[in-house]
mmCIF file as Biopython writes it, N, C-alpha, C and O atoms, coordinates in Angstrom:
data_model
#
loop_
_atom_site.group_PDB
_atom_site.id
_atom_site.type_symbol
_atom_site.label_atom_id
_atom_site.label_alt_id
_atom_site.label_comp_id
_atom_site.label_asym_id
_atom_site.label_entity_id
_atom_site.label_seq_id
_atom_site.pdbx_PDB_ins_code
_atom_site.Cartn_x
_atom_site.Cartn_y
_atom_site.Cartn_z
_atom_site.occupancy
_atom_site.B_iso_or_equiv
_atom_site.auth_seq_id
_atom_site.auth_asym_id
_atom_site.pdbx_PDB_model_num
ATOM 1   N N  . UNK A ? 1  ? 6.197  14.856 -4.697  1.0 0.0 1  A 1 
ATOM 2   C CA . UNK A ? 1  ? 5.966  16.282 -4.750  1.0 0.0 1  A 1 
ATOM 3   C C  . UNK A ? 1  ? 4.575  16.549 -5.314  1.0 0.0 1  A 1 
ATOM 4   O O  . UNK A ? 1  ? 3.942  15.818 -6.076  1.0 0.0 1  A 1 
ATOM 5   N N  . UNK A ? 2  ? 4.197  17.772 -4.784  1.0 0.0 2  A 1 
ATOM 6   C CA . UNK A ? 2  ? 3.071  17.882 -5.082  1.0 0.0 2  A 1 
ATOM 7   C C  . UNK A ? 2  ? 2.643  18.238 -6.942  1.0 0.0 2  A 1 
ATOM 8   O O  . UNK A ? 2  ? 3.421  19.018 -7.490  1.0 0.0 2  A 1 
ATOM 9   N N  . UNK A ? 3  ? 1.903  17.884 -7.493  1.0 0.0 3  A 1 
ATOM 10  C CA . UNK A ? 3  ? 1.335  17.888 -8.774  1.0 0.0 3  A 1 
ATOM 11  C C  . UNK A ? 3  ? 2.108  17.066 -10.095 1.0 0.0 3  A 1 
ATOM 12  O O  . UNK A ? 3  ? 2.072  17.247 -11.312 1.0 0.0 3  A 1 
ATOM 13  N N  . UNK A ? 4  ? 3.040  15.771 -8.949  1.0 0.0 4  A 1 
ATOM 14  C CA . UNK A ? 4  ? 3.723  14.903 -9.768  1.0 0.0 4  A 1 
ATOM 15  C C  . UNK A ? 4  ? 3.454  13.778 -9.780  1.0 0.0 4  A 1 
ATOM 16  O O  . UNK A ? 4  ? 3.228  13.319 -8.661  1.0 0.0 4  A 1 
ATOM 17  N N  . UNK A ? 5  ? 3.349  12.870 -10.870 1.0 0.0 5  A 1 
ATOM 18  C CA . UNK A ? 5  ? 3.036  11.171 -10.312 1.0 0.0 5  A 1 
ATOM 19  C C  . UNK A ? 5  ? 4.552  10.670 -10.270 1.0 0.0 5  A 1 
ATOM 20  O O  . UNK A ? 5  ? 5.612  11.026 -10.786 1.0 0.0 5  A 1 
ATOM 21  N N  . UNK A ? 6  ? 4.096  9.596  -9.337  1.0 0.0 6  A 1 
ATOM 22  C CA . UNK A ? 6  ? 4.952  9.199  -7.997  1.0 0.0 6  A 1 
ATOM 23  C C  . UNK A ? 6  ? 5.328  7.829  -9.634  1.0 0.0 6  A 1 
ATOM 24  O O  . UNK A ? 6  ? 4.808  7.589  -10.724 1.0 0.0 6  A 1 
ATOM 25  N N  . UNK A ? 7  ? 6.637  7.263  -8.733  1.0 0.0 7  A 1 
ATOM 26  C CA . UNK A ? 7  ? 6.712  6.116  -9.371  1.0 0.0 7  A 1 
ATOM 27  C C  . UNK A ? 7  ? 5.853  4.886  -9.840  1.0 0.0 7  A 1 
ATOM 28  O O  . UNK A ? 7  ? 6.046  4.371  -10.941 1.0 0.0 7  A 1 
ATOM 29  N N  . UNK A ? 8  ? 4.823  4.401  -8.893  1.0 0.0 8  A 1 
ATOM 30  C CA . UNK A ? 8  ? 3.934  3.205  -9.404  1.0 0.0 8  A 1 
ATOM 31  C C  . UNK A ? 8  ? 3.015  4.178  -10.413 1.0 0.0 8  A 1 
ATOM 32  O O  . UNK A ? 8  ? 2.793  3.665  -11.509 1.0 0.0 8  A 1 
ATOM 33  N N  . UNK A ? 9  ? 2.392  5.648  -10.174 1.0 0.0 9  A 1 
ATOM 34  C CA . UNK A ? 9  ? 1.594  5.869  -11.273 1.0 0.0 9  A 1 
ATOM 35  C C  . UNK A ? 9  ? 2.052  5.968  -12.906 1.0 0.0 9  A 1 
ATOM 36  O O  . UNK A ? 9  ? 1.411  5.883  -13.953 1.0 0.0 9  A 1 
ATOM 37  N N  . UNK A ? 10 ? 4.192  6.297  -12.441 1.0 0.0 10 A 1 
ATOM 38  C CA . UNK A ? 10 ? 4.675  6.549  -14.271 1.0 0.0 10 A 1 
ATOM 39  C C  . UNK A ? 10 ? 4.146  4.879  -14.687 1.0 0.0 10 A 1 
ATOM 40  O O  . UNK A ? 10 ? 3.383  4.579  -15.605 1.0 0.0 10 A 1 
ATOM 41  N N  . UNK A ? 11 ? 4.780  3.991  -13.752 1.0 0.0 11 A 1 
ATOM 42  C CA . UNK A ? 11 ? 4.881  2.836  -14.536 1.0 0.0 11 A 1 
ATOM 43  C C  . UNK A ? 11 ? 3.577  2.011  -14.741 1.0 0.0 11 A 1 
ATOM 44  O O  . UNK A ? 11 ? 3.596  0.960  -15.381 1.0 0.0 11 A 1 
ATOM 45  N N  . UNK A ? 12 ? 2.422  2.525  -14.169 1.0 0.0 12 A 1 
ATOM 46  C CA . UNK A ? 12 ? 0.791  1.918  -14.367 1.0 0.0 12 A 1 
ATOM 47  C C  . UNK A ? 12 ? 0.419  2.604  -15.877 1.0 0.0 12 A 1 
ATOM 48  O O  . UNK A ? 12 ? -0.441 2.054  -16.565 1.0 0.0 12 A 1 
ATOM 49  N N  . UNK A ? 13 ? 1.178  3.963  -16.417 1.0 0.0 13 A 1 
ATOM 50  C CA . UNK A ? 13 ? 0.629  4.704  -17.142 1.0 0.0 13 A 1 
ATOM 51  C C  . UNK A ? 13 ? 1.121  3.903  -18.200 1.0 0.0 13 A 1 
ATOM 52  O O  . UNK A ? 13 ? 0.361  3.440  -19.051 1.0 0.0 13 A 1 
ATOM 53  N N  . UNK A ? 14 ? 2.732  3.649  -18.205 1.0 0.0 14 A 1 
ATOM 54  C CA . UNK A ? 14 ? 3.382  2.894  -19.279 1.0 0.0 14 A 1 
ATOM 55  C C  . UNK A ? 14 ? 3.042  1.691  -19.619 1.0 0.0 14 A 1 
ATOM 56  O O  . UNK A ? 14 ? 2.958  1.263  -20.770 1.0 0.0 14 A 1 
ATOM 57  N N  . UNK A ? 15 ? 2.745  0.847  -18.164 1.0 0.0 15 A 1 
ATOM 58  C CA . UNK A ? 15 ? 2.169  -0.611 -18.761 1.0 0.0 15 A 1 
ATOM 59  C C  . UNK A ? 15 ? 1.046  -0.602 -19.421 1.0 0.0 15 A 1 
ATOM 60  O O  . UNK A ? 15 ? 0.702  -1.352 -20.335 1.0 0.0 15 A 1 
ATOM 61  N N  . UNK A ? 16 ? 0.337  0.485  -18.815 1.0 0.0 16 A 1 
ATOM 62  C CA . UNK A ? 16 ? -1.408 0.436  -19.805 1.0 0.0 16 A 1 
ATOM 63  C C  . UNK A ? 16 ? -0.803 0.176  -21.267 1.0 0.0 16 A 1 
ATOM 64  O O  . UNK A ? 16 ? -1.152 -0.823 -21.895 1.0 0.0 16 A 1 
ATOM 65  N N  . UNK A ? 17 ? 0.227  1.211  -21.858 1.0 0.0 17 A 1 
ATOM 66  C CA . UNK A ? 17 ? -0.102 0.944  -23.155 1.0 0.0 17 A 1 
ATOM 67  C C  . UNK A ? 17 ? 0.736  -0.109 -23.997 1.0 0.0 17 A 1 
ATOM 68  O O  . UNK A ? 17 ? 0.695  -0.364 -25.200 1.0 0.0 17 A 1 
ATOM 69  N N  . UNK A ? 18 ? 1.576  -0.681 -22.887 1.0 0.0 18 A 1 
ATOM 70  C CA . UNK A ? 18 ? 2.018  -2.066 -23.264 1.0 0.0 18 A 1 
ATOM 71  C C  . UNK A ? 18 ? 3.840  -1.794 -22.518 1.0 0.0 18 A 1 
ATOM 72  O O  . UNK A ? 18 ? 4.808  -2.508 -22.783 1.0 0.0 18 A 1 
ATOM 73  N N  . UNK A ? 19 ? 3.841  -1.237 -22.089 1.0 0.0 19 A 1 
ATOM 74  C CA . UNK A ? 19 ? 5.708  -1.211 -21.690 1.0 0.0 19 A 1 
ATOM 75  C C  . UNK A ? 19 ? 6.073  -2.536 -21.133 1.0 0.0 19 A 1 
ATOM 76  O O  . UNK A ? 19 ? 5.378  -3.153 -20.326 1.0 0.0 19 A 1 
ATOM 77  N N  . UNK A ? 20 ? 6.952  -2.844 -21.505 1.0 0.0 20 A 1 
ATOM 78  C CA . UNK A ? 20 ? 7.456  -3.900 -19.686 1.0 0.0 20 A 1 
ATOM 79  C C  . UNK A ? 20 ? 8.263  -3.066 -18.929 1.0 0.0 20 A 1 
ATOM 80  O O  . UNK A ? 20 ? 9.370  -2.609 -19.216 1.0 0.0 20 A 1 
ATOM 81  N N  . UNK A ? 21 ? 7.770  -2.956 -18.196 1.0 0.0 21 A 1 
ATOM 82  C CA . UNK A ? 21 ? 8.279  -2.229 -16.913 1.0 0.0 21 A 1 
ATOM 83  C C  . UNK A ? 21 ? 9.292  -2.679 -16.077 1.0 0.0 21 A 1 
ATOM 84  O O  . UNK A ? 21 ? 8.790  -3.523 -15.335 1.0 0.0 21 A 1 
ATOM 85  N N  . UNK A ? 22 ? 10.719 -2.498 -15.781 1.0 0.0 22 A 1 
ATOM 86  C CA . UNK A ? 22 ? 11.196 -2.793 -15.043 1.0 0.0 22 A 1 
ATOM 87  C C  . UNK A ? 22 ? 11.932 -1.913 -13.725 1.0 0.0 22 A 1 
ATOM 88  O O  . UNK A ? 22 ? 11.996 -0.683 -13.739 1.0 0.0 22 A 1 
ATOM 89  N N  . UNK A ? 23 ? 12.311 -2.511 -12.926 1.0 0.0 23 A 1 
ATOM 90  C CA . UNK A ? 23 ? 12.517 -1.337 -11.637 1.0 0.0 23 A 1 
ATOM 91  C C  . UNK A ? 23 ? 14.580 -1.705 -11.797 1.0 0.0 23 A 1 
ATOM 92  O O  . UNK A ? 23 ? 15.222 -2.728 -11.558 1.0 0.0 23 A 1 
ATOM 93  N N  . UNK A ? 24 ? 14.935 -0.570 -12.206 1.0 0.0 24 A 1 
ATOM 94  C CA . UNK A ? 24 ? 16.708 -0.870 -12.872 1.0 0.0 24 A 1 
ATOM 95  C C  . UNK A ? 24 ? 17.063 -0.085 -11.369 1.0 0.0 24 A 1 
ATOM 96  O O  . UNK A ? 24 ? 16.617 0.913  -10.802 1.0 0.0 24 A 1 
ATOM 97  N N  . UNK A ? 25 ? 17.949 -0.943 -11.107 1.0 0.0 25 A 1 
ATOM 98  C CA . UNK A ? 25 ? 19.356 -0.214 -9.750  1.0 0.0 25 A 1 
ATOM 99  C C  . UNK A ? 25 ? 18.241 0.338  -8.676  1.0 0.0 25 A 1 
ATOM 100 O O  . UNK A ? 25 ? 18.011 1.541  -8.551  1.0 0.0 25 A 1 
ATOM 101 N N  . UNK A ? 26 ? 17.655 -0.558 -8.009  1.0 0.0 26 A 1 
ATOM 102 C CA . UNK A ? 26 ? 16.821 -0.086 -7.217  1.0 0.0 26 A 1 
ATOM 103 C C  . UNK A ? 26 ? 17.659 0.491  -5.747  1.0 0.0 26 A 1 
ATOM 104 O O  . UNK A ? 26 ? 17.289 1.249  -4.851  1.0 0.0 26 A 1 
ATOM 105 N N  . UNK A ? 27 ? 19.280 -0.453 -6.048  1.0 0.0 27 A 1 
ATOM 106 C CA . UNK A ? 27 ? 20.475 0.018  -4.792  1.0 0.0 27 A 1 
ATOM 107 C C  . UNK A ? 27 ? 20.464 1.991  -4.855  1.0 0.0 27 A 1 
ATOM 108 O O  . UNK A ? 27 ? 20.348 2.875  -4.006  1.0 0.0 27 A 1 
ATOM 109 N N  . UNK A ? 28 ? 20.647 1.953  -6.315  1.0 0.0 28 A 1 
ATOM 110 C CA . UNK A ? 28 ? 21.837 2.928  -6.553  1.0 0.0 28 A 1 
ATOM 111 C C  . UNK A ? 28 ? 21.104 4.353  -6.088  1.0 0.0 28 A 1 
ATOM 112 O O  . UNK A ? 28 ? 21.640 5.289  -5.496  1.0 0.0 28 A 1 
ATOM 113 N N  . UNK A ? 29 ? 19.242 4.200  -6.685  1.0 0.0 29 A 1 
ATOM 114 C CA . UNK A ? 29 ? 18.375 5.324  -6.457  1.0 0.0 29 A 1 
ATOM 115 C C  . UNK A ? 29 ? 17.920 4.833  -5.176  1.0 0.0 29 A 1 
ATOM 116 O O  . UNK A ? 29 ? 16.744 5.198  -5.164  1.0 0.0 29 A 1 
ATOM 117 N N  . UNK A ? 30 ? 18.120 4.283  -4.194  1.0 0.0 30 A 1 
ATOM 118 C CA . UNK A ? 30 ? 17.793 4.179  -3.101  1.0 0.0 30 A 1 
ATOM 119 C C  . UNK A ? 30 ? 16.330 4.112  -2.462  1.0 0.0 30 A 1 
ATOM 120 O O  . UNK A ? 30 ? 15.671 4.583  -1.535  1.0 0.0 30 A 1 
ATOM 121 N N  . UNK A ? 31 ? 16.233 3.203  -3.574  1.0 0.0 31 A 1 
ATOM 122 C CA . UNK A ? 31 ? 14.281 2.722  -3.649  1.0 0.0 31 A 1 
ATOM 123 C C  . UNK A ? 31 ? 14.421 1.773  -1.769  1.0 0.0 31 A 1 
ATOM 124 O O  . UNK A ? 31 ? 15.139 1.016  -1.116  1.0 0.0 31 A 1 
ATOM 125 N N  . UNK A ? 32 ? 12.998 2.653  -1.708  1.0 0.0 32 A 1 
ATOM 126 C CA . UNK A ? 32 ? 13.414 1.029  0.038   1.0 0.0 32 A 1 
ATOM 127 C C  . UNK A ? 32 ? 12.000 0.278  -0.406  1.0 0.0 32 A 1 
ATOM 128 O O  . UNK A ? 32 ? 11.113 0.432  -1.245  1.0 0.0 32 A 1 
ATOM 129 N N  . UNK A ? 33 ? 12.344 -0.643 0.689   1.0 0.0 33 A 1 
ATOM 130 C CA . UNK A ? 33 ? 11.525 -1.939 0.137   1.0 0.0 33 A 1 
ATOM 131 C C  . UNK A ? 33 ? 9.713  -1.805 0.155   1.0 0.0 33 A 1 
ATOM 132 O O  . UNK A ? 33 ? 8.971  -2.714 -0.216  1.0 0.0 33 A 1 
ATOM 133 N N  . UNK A ? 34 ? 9.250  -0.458 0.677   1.0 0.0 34 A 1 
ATOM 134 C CA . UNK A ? 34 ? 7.811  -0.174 0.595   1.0 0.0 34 A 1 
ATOM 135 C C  . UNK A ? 34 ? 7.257  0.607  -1.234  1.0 0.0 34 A 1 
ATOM 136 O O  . UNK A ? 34 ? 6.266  0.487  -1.955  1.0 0.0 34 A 1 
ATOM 137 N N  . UNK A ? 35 ? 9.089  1.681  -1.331  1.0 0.0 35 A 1 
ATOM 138 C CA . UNK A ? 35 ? 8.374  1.949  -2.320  1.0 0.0 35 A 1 
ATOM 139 C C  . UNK A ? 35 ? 8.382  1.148  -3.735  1.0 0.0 35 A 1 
ATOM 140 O O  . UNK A ? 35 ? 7.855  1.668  -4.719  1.0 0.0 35 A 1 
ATOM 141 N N  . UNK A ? 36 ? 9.093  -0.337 -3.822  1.0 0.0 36 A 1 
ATOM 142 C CA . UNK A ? 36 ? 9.578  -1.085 -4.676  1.0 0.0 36 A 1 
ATOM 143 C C  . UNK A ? 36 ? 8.088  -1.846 -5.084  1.0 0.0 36 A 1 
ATOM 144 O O  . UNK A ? 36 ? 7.630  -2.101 -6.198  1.0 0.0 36 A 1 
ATOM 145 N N  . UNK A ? 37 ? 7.498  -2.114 -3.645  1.0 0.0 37 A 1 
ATOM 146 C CA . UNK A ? 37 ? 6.229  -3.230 -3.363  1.0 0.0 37 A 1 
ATOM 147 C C  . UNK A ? 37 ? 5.101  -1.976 -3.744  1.0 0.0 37 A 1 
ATOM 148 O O  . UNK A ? 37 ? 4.007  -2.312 -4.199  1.0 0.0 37 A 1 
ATOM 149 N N  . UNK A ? 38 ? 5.363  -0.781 -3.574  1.0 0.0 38 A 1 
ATOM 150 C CA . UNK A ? 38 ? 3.991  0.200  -4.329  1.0 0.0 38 A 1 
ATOM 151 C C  . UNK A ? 38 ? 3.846  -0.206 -5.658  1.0 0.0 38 A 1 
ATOM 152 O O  . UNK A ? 38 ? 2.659  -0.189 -5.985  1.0 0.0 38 A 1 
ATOM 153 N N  . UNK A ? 39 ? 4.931  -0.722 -6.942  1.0 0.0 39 A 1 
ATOM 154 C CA . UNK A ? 39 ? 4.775  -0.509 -7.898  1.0 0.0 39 A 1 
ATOM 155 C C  . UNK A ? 39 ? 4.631  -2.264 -8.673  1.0 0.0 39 A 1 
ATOM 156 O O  . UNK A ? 39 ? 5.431  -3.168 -8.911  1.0 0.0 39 A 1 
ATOM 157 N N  . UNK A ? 40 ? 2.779  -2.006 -8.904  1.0 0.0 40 A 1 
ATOM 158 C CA . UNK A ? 40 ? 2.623  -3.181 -8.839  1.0 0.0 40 A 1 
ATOM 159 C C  . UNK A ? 40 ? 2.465  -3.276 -10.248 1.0 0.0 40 A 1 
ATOM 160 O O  . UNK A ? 40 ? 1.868  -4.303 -10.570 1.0 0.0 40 A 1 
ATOM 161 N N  . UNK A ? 41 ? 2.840  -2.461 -11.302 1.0 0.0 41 A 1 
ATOM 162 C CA . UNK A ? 41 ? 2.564  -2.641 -12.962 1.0 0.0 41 A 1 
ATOM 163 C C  . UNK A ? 41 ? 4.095  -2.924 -13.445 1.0 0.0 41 A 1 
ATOM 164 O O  . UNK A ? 41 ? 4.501  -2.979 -14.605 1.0 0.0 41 A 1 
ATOM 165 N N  . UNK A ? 42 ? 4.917  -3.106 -12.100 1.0 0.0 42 A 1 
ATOM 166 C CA . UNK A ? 42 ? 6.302  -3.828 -12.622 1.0 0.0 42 A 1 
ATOM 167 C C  . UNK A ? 42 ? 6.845  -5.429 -13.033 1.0 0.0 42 A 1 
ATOM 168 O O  . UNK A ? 42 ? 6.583  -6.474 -12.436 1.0 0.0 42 A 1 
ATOM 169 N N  . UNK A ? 43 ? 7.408  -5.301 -13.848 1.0 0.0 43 A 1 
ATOM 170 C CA . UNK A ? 43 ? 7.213  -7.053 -14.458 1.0 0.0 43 A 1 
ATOM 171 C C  . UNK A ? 43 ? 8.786  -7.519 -14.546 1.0 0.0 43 A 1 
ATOM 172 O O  . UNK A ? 43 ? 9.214  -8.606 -14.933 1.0 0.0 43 A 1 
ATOM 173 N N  . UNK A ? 44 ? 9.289  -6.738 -14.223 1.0 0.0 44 A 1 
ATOM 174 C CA . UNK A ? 44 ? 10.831 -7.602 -13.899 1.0 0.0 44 A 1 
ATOM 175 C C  . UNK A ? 44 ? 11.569 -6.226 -12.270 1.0 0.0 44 A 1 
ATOM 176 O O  . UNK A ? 44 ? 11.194 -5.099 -11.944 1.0 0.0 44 A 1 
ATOM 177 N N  . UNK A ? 45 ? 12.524 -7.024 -11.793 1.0 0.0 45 A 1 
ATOM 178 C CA . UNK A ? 45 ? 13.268 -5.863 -11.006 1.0 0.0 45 A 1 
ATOM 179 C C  . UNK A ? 45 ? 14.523 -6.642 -11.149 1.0 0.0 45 A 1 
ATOM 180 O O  . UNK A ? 45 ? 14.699 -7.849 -11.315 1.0 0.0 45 A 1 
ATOM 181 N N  . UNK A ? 46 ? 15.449 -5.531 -11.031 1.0 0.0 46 A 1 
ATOM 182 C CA . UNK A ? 46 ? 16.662 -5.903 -11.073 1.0 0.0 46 A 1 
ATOM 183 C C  . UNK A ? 46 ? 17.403 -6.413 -9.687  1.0 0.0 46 A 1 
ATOM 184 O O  . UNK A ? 46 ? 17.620 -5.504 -8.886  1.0 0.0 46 A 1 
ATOM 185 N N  . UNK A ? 47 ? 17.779 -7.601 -9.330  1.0 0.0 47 A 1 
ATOM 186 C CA . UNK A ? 47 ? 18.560 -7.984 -8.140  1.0 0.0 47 A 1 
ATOM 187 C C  . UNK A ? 47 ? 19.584 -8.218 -7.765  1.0 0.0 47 A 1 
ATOM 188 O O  . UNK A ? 47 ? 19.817 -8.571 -6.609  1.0 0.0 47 A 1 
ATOM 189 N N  . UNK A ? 48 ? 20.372 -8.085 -8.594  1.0 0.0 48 A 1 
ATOM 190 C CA . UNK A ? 48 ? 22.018 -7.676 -8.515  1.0 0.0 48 A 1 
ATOM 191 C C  . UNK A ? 48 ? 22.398 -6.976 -9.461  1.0 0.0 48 A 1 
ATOM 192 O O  . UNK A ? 48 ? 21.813 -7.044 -10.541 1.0 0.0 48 A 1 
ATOM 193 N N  . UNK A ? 49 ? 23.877 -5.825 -9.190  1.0 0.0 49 A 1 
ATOM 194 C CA . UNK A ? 49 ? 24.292 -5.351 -9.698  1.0 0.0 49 A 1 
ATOM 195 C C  . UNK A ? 49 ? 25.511 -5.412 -9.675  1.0 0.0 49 A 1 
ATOM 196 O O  . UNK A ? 49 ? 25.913 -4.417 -9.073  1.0 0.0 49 A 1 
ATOM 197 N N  . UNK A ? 50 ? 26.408 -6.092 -10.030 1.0 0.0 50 A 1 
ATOM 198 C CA . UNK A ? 50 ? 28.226 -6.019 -9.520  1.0 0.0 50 A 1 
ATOM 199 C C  . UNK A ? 50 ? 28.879 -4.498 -9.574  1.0 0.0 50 A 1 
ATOM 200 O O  . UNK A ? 50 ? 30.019 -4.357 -9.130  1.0 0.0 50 A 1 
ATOM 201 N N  . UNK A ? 51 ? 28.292 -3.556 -10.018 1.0 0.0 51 A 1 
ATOM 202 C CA . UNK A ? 51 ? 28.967 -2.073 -9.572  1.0 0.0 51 A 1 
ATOM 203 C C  . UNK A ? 51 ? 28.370 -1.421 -8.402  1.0 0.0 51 A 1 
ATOM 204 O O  . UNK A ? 51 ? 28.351 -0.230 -8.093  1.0 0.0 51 A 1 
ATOM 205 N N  . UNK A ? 52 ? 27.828 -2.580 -7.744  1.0 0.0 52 A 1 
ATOM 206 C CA . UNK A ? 52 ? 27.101 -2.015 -6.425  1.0 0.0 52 A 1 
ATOM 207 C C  . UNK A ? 52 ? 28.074 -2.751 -5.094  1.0 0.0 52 A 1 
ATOM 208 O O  . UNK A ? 52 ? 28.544 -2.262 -4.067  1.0 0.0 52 A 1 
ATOM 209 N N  . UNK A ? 53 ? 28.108 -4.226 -5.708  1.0 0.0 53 A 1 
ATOM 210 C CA . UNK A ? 53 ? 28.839 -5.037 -5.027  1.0 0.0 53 A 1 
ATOM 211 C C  . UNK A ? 53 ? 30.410 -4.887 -4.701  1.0 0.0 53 A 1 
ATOM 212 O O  . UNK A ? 53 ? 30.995 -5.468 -3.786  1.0 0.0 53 A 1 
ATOM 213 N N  . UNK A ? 54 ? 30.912 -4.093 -5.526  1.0 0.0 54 A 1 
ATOM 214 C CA . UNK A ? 54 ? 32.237 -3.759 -5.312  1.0 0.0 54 A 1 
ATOM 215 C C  . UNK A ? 54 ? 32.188 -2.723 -4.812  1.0 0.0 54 A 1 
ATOM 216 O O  . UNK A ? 54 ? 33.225 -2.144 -4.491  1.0 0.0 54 A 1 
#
């Protein structure tokens, strides 16, 4: 939306000042696989979830 930062800019802002960044339930918010690979200040992602799997 317009005059909002998008996901890779929250998490570039947070790593600057030291976060670890991770991308949690990328199933559940229905991240697809372009906007997962935009966010390159991420340092872990989550790859399974068993309340997804059931």
């Amino acid at each position: 939306m317009n005059g909002q930062e998008t996901g890779s800019e929250i998490a570039q802002r947070v790593a600057d000042i030291g976060t670890f960044v991770t991308i949690a339930h990328p199933q559940w918010s229905a991240l697809t696989m372009a906007d997962a690979r935009s966010i390159d200040a991420a340092h872990a992602l989550e790859i399974y979830n068993h309340g997804c799997a059931v």
